[in-house]
N, C-alpha and C positions, 0 to 999 in steps of 0.2 A: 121508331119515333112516331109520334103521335100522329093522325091525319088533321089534326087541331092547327098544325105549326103547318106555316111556309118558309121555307129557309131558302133566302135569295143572297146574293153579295151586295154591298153597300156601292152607292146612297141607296136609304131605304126612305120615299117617297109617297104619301098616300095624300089622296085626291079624288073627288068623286067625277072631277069632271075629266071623261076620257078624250082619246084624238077626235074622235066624230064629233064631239061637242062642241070643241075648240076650235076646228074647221067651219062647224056650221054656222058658230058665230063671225067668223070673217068671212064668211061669205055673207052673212044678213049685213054686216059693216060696212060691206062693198056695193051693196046695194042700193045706196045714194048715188054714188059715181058711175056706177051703170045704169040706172035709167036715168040721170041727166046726159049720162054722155048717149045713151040710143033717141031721147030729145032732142039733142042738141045737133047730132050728125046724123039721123035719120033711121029708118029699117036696114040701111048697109049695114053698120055698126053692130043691129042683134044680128046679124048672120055672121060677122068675124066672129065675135065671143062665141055664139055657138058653135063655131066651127071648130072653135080652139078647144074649149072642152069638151065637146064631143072628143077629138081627136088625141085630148089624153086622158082620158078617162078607156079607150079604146086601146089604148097601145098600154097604158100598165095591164089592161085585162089580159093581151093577147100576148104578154110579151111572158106575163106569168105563167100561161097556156104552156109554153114553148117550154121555157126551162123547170114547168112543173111544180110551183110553188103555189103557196095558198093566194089565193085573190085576197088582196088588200084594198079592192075598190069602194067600199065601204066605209070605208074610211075618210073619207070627201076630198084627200089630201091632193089626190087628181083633178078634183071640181078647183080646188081652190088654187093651184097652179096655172089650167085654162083660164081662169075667169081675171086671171092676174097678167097673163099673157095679154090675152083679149084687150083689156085694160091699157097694153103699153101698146097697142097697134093703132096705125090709124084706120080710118075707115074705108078708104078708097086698095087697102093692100088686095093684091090676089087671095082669094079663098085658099087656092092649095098650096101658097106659102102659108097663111095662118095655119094649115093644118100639119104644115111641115116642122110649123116651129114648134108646135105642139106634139109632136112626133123626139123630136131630137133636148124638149124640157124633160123628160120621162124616160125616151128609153138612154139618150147617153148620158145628161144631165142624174137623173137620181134613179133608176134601176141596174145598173150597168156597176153602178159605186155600191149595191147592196139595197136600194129601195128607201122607204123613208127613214130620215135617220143618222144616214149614212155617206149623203151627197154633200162634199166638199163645198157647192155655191150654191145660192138660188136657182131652180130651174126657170123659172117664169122670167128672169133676167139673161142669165146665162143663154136663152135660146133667143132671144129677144137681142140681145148681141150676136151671137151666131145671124138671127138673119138681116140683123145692120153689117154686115160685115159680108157677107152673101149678097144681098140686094139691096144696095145701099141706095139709088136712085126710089124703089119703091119703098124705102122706109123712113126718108128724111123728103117725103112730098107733102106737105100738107095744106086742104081744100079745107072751106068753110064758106058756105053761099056759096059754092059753084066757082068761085075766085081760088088758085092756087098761088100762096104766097110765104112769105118766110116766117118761121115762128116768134113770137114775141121775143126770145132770149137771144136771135139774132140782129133781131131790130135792136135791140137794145146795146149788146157787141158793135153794132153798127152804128153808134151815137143818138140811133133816132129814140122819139118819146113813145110810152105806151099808155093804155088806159087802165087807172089800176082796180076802176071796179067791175070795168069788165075782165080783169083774170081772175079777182075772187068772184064773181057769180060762174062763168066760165064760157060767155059765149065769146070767144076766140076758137081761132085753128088750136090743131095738136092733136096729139094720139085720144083717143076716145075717155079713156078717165082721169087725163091729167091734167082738163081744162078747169074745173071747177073745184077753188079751193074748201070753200062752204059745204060743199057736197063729202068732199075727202075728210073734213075737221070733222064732222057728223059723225062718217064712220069709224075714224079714228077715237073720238068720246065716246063708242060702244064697247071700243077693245078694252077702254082704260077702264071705264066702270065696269066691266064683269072680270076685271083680273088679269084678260089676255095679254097685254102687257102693259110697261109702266114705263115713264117717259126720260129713263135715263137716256138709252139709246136714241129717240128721233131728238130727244131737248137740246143732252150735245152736240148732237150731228147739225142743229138748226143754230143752234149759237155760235160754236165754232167757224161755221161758216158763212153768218152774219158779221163778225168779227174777222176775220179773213176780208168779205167783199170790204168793210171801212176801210180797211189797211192799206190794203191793193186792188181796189176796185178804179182807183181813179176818179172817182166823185167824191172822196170825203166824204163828211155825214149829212151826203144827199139821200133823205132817206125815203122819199119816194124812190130812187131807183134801188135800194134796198129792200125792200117791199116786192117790186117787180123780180129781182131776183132771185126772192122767196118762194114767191106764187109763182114763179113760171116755170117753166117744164116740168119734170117729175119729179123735183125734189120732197112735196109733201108726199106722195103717194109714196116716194121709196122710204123716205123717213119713219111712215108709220105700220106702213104695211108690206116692207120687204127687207129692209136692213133688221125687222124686231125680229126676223125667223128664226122659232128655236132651234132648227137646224145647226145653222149655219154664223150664228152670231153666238159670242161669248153670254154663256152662265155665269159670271161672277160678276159681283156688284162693279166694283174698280172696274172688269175686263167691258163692263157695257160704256162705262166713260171712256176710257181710252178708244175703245170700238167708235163710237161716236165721235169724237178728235178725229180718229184720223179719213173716216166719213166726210168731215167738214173739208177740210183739208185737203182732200184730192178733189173733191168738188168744186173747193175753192178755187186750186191748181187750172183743173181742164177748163171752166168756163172761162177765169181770166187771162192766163196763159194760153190756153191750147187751141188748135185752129177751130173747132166744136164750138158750140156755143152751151152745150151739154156735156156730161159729164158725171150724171148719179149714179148710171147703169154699173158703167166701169167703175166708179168708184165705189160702191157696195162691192163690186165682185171682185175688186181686190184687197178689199179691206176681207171679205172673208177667209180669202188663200192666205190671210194674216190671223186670223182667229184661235189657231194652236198658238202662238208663239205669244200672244194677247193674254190668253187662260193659265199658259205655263208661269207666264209674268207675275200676273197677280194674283194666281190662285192662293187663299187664307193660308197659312201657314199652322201647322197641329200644333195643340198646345205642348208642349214640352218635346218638341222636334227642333234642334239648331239646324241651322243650314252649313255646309261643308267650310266654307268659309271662318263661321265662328267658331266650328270647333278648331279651326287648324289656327284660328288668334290666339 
């Protein structure tokens, strides 16, 4: 056969823009919501993030080392894991828990399942859970001015009022990128203009669960505290920058609605229901362990293929 011809298996997919490119872009996207969040909470804050991707960007190198495969560090997809981590920590955490959790996104979260690709759930959530779940007093503490006090979505759980334009600029408590909505919208209008993704998944995931808090939120269409519910904890950051992972979330048109349903939906669940006042983490990371059965659902049907069913009518 000719060396003219590449002959691969289907889908057959061409694109100029490869993973490093696509990485580097969500890292420039992200880069509103980390220098307002190293602003906002100080030089602590650039020493967690660095810590975090130092420490996975170090453990795919060394893990690859170990079992002998090609270094795929160049690929930023490490960079973009740390810096996503970094992003859901606050900034008073222990250094060598940030660096744990970025130990435990990389080597048991996505090297362990095959490297990128291949990993079942988000890593940068998944360890980020692992270490709420591990050190739960140092991950649900949050300082601002020197004051340690409860986050806006508890206060609010709590009947009390909040200030809604101080959550859209962001200076309140919370983990370091998830104070400022302005800042996250910014980055999220970089992914959407160059392609990186489009707004099926965070649109539904944001309606549905607008729709949900009128329902059963308990204030009717109070929509200041609908608003507050919005902006407050990490729901836009997971919305646009971790439930879109092409990993980990449904390819098919249909399978990103639905994906986003049911986003809304357990979100809606843990904050009004659940003792938390949060609830995005876990609900991305179990809407992912649903993401086969999502694609198998609605995957397009071939043209002139019946399904088992009509043939036997």
């Amino acid at each position: 056969m000719s060396d003219l011809f590449s002959v691969t298996s289907a889908p057959h997919v061409r694109d100029k823009m490869d993973t490093q490119h696509i990485m580097l872009l969500v890292i420039v996207s992200l880069l509103p919501a980390s220098i307002f969040g190293i602003c906002n909470f100080g030089i602590r804050a650039l020493f967690v993030i660095l810590v975090t991707i130092v420490s996975c960007v170090l453990s795919e190198y060394i893990y690859e080392k170990i079992v002998h495969k090609k270094s795929t560090i160049r690929d930023l997809s490490a960079v973009v894991t740390g810096l996503l981590l970094g992003l859901n920590l606050t900034h008073t955490i222990p250094l060598w828990m940030a660096a744990l959790g970025g130990v435990f996104a990389i080597v048991v979260v996505k090297m362990l399942f095959g490297g990128l690709g291949q990993n079942f759930m988000n890593p940068a959530l998944g360890a980020r859970c692992f270490l709420v779940i591990s050190f739960t007093a140092q991950m649900t503490s949050f300082t601002y001015d020197g004051v340690t006090g409860a986050t806006l979505l508890t206060k609010l759980k709590a009947g009390e009022s909040v200030n809604i334009m101080r959550m859209l600029i962001g200076n309140e408590g919370g983990t370091i990128g998830e104070t400022s909505v302005i800042a996250l919208l910014l980055g999220a209008i970089i992914l959407i203009l160059f392609g990186i993704i489009d707004l099926r998944i965070p649109g539904t995931y944001i309606l549905t669960f607008a729709i949900f808090v009128l329902l059963f939120g308990g204030h009717g269409l109070d929509i200041s505290y609908l608003v507050a519910q919005i902006c407050g904890g990490g729901l836009i950051i997971g919305a646009f920058f971790m439930a879109t992972d092409y990993v980990t979330s449904p390819i098919t048109p249909a399978g990103k609605i639905v994906f986003g349903i049911c986003l809304g939906l357990l979100t809606g669940i843990f904050r009004i229901f659940g003792a938390s006042a949060e609830g995005v983490s876990y609900a991305i990371i179990i809407s992912n362990l649903l993401v086969p059965l999502i694609e198998r659902v609605t995957i397009p049907r071939a043209f002139g293929i019946k399904r088992e069913k009509e043939e036997k009518a």
